[in-house]
C-alpha positions in Angstrom: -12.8 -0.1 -3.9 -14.9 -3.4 -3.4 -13.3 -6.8 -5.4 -15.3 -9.2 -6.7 -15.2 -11.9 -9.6 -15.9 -10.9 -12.7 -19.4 -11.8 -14.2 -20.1 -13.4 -17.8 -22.3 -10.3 -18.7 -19.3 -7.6 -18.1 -16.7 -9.2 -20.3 -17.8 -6.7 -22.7 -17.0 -4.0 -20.5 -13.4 -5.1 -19.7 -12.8 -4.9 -23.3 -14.0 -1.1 -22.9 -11.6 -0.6 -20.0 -8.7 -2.4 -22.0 -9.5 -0.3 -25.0 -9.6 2.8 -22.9 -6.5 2.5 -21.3 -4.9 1.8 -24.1 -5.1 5.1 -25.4 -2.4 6.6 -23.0 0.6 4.2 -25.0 -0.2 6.8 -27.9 1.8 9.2 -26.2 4.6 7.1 -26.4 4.7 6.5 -30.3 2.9 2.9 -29.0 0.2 3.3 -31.7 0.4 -0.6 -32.2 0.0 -1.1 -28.6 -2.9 1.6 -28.6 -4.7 -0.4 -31.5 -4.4 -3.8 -30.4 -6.9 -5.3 -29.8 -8.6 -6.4 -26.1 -8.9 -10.5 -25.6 -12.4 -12.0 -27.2 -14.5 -12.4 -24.9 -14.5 -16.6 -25.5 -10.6 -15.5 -23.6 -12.4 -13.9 -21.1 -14.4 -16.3 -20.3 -11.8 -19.0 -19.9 -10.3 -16.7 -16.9 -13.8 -16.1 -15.7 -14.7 -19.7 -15.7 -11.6 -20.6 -14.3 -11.9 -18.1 -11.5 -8.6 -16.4 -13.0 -10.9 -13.0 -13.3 -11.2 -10.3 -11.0 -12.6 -6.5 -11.5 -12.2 -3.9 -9.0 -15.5 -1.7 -9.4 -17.3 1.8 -8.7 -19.9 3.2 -6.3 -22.5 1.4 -8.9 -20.4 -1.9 -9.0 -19.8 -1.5 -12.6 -15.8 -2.5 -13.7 -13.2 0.1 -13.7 -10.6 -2.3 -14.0 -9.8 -6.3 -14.4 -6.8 -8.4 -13.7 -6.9 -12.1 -14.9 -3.9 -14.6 -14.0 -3.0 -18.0 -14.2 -1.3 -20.4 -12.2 2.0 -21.6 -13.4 3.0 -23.9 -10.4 4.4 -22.3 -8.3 3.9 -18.9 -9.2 0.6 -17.1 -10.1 1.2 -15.6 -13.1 -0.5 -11.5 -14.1 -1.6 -12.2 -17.9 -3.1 -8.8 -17.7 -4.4 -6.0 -15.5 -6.0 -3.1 -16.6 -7.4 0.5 -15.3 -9.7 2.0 -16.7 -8.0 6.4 -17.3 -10.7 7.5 -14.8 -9.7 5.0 -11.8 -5.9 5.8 -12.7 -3.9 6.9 -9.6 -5.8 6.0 -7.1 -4.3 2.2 -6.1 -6.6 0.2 -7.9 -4.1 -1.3 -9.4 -2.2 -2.2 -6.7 -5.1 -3.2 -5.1 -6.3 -5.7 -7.3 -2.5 -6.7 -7.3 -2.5 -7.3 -3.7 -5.8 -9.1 -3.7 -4.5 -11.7 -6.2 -1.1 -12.0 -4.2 -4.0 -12.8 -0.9 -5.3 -15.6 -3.2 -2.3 -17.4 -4.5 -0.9 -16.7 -1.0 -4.2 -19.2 0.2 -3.4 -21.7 -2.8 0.4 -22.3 -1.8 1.7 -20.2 -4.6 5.3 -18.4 -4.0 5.3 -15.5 -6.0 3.5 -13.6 -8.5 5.2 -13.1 -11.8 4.2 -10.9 -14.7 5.4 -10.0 -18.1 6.0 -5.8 -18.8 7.6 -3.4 -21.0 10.1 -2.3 -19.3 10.5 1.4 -20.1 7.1 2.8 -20.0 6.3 4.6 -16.9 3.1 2.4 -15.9 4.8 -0.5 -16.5 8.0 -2.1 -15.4 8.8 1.3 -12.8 5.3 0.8 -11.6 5.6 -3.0 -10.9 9.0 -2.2 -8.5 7.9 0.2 -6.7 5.0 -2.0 -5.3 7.9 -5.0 -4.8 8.2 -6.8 -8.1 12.1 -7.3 -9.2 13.2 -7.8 -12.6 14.4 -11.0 -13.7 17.7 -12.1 -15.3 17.4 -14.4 -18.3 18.9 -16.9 -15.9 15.9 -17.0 -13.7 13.2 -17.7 -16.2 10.9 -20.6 -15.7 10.5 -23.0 -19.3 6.8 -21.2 -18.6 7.9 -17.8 -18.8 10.1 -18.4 -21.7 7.2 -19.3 -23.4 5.0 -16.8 -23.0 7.9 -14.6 -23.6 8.3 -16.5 -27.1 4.4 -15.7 -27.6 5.2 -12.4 -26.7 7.7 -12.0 -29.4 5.8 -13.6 -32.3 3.2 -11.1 -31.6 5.5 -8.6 -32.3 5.7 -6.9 -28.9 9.2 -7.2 -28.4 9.5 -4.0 -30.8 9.8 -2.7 -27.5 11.8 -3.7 -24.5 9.7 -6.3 -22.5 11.0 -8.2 -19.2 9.9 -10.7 -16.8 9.0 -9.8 -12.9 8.5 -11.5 -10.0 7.3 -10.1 -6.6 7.5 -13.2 -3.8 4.8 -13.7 -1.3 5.9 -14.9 1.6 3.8 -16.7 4.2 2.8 -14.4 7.1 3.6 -11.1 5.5 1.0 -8.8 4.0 1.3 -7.8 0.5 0.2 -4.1 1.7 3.1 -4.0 3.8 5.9 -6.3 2.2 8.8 -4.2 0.6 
């Protein structure tokens, strides 16, 4: 599935994809999370301007899913990444995962980090089983406590939330690192 920045003109349409997947926290009594709603496009368009957005797209290059991230030296960190319920289950997550861990990789970055709920299935369980680890309170950055702080004002902490980090380490692939 091709990789490419994400253009001004399809902010719109990540907003559909975040929307989208959204539905399947329903099913989880996650109504609140169902209903939030996507970033504005003006936050899009800080990632996109900043080169911090990437879509993985279809046979007609249209967006079936968008990660944006941010550097917070000397991680990368995953502010979102979203699939689109009709790409689901077929990597693209992991795909667009491993492209970003390419990127930082190239920019000296150490590790990707990421914020998660911790018990829903697409989540935290996903995240390990593609080589992120949890981490103890101990281990957060004064970054990561802050968005974690955010995190909590905006009332997501109703549910359990933690911290991961996944290390990239010079040499090794991020298709075939553990």
């Amino acid at each position: 599935m091709p990789i490419r920045p994400a253009t001004a003109a399809e902010l719109p349409a990540l907003q559909h994809i975040e929307r989208a997947a959204g539905e399947a926290f329903r099913v989880l009594g996650m109504d609140a999370i169902a209903d939030d709603e996507p970033p504005t496009t003006a936050e899009l368009e800080r990632f996109r301007r900043a080169g911090r957005a990437w879509v993985a797209t279809d046979d007609d290059d249209a967006p079936v899913a968008y990660v944006l991230s941010e550097p917070i030296k000397p991680t990368e960190h995953i502010e979102q990444i979203t699939v689109h319920p009709r790409a689901a289950r077929r990597r693209v997550g992991r795909a667009l995962i491993d492209h970003l861990a390419e990127r930082a990789r190239a920019e000296g970055r150490t590790a990707l980090t990421l914020t998660t709920f911790a018990d829903v299935p697409w989540n935290a369980p996903y995240y390990a089983r593609i080589g992120f680890r949890p981490l103890a309170d101990a281990e957060l950055t004064p970054a990561l406590r802050e968005i974690r702080a955010h995190e909590a004002e905006l009332g997501l902490d109703r549910w359990p939330r933690l911290c991961m980090r996944r290390a990239l380490t010079a040499g090794v692939s991020p298709r075939t690192a553990p």
